[in-house]
Residue frames as qw, qx, qy, qz and C-alpha x, y, z in Angstrom:
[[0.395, -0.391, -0.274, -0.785, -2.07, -3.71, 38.84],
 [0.171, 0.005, 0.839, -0.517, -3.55, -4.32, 42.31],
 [0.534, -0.110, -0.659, -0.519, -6.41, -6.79, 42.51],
 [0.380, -0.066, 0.690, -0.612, -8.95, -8.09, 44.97],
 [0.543, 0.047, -0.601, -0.585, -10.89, -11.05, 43.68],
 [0.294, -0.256, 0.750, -0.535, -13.39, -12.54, 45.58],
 [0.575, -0.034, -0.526, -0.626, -15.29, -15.98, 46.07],
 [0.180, -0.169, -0.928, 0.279, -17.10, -18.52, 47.54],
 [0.457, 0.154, 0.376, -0.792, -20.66, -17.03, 47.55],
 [0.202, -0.192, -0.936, -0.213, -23.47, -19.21, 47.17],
 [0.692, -0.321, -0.327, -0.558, -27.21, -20.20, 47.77],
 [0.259, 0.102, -0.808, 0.520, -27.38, -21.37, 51.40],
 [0.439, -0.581, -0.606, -0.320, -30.15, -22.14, 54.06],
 [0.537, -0.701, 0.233, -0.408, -30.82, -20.23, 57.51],
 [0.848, -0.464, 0.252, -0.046, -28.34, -21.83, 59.58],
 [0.873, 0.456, 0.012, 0.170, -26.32, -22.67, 56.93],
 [0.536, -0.661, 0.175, 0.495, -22.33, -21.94, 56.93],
 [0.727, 0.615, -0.069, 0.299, -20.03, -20.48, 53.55],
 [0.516, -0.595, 0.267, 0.555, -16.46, -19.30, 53.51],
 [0.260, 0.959, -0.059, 0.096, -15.31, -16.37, 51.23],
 [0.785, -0.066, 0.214, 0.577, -12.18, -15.57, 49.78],
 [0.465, 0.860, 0.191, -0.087, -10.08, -12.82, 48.60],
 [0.793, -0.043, 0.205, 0.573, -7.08, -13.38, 46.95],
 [0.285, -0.923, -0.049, 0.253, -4.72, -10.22, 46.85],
 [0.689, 0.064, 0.235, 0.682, -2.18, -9.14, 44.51],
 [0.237, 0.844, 0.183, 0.445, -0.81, -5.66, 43.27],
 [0.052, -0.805, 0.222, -0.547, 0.58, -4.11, 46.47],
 [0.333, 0.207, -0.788, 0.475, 2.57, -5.37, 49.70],
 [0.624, -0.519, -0.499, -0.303, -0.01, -7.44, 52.01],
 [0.589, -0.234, -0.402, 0.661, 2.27, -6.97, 54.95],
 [0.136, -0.203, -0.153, 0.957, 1.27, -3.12, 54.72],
 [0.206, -0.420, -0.685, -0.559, -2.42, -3.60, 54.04],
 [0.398, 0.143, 0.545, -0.724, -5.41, -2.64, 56.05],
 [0.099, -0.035, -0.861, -0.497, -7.93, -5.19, 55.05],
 [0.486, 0.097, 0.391, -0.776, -11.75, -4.98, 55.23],
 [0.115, 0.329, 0.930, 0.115, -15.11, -7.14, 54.45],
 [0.219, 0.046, 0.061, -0.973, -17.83, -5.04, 53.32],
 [0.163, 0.292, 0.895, 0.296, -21.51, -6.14, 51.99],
 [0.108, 0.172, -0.105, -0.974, -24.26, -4.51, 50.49],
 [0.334, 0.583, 0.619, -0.407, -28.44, -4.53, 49.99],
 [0.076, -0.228, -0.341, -0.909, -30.32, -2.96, 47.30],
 [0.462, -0.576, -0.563, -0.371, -31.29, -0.32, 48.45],
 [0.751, -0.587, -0.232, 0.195, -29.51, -0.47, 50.99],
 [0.154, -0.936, 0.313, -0.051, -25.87, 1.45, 52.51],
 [0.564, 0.270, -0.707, 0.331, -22.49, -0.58, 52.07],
 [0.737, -0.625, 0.179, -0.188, -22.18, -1.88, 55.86],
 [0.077, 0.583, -0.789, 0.179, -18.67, -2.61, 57.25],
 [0.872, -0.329, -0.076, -0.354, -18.42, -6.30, 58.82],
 [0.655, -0.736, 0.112, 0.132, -15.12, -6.56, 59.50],
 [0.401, 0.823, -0.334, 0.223, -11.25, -5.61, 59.21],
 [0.778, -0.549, 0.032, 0.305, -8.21, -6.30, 60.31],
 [0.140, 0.879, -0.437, -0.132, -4.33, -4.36, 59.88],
 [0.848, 0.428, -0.278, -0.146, -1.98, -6.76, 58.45],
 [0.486, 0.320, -0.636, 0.507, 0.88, -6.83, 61.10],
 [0.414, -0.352, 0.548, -0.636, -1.42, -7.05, 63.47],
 [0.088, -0.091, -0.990, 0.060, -3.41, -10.29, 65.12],
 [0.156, 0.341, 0.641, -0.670, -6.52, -7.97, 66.42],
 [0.017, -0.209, -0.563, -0.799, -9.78, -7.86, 64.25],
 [0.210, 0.120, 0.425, -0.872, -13.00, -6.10, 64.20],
 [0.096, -0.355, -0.774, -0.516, -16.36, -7.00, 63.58],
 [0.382, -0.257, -0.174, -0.870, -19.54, -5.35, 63.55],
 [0.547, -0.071, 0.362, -0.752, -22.50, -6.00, 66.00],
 [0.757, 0.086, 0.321, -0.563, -24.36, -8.24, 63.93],
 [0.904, 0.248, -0.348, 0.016, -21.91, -10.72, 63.17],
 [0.005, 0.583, -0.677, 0.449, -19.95, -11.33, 66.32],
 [0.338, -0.311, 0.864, -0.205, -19.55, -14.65, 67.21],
 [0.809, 0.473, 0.300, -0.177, -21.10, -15.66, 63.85],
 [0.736, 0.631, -0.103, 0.221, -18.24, -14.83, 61.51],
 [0.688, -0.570, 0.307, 0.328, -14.56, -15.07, 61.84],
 [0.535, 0.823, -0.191, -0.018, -12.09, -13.22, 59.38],
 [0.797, -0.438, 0.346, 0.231, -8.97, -14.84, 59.10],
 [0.390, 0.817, -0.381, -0.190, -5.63, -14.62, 56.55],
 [0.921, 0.008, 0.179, 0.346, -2.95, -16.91, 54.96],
 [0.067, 0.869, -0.393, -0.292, 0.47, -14.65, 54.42],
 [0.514, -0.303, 0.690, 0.410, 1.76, -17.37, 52.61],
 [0.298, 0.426, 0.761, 0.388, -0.97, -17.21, 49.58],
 [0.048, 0.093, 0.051, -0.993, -1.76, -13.36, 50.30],
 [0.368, -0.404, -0.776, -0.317, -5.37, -15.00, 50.63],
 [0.180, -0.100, 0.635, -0.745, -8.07, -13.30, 53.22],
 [0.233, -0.254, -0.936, -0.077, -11.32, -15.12, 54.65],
 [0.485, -0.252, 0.243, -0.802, -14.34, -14.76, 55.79],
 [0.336, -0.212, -0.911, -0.112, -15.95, -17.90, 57.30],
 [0.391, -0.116, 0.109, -0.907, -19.39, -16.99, 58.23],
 [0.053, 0.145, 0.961, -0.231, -21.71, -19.62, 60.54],
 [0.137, 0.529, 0.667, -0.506, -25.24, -19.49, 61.46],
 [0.075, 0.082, 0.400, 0.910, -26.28, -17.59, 58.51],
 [0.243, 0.507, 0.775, -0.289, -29.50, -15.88, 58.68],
 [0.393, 0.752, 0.367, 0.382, -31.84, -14.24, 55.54],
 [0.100, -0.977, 0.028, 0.184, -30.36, -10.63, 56.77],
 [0.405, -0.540, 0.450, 0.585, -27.23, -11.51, 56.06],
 [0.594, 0.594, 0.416, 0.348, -28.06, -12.00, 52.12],
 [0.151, 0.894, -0.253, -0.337, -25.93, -8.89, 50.15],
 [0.842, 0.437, -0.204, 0.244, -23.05, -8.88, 48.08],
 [0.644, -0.570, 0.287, 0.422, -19.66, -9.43, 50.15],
 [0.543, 0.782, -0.099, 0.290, -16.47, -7.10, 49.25],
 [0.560, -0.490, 0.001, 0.668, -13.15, -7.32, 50.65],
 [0.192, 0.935, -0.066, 0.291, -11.40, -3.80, 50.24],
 [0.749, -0.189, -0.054, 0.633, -7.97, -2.59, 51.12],
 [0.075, 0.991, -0.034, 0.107, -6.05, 0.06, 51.80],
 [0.856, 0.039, 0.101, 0.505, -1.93, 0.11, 50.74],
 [0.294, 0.206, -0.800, 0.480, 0.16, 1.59, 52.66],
 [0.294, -0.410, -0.845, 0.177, -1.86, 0.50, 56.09],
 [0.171, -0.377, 0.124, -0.902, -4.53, 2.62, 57.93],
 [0.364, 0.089, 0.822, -0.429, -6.45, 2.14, 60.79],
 [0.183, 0.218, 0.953, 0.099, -9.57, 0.54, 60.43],
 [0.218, 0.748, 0.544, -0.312, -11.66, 3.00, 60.87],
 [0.242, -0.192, 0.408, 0.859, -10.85, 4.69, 57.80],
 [0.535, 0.471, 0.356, -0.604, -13.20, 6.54, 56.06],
 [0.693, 0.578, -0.243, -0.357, -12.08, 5.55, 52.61],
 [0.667, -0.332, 0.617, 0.253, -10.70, 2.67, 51.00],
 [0.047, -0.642, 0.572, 0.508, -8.63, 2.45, 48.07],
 [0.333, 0.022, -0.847, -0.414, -9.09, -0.86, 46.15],
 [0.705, 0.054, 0.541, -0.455, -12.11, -3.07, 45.88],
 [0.166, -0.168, 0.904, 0.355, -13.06, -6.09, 44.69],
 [0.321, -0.170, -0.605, -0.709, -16.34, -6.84, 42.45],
 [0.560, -0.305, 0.548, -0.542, -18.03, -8.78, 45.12],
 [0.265, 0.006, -0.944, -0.195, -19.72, -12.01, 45.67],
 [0.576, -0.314, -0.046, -0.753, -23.17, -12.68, 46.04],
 [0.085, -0.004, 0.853, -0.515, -24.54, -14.40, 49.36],
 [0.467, -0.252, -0.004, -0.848, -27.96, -15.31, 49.92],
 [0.108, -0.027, 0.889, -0.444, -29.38, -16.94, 52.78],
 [0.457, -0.306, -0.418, -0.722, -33.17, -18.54, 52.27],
 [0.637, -0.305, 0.301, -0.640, -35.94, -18.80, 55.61]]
């Protein structure tokens, strides 16, 4: 059964730094297209960044560039999100998603998700 289980959200201050996890089983990570989502209530899912599994090149949205940095272990089929400078906007719940076999990033749909984890940054 393919799984995405993510953690490492917490209570954190402006400025503050966390680092998210999502640990990957069910389907062949070498042929993955992984993504970070997060979500408001209220609000629209917002992408925040992806990357294709046999590649090195990832993307990130606007308003976390050169604040967050998604990164992977292919030995523990583990992906990251380590996310700096936090400010209250970023509060939501973070979801990594996936798509098996690979597609580009910009896909419009993805296939598995995980539950999420909740973030929230305070002033």
């Amino acid at each position: 059964e393919v799984q995405l289980v993510e953690s490492g959200g917490d209570l954190v201050q402006a400025g503050g730094s966390l680092l998210l996890s999502c640990a990957v089983s069910g389907f062949l990570f070498d042929d993955s297209t992984i993504a970070w989502f997060r979500q408001t209530p209220g609000k629209e899912r917002e992408g925040v960044s992806c990357f294709l599994a046999h590649d090195i090149r990832t993307w990130y949205a606007d308003s976390v560039k050169g604040r967050f940095t998604m990164s992977r272990d292919i030995n523990t089929n583990t992906v990251y999100l380590q996310m700096n400078n936090l400010k209250p906007e970023d509060t939501a719940v973070y979801s990594c998603a996936a798509n098996s076999p690979h597609t580009d990033c910009s896909a419009s749909v993805y296939r598995f998700w995980g539950q999420g984890t909740q973030v929230t940054v305070s002033s």
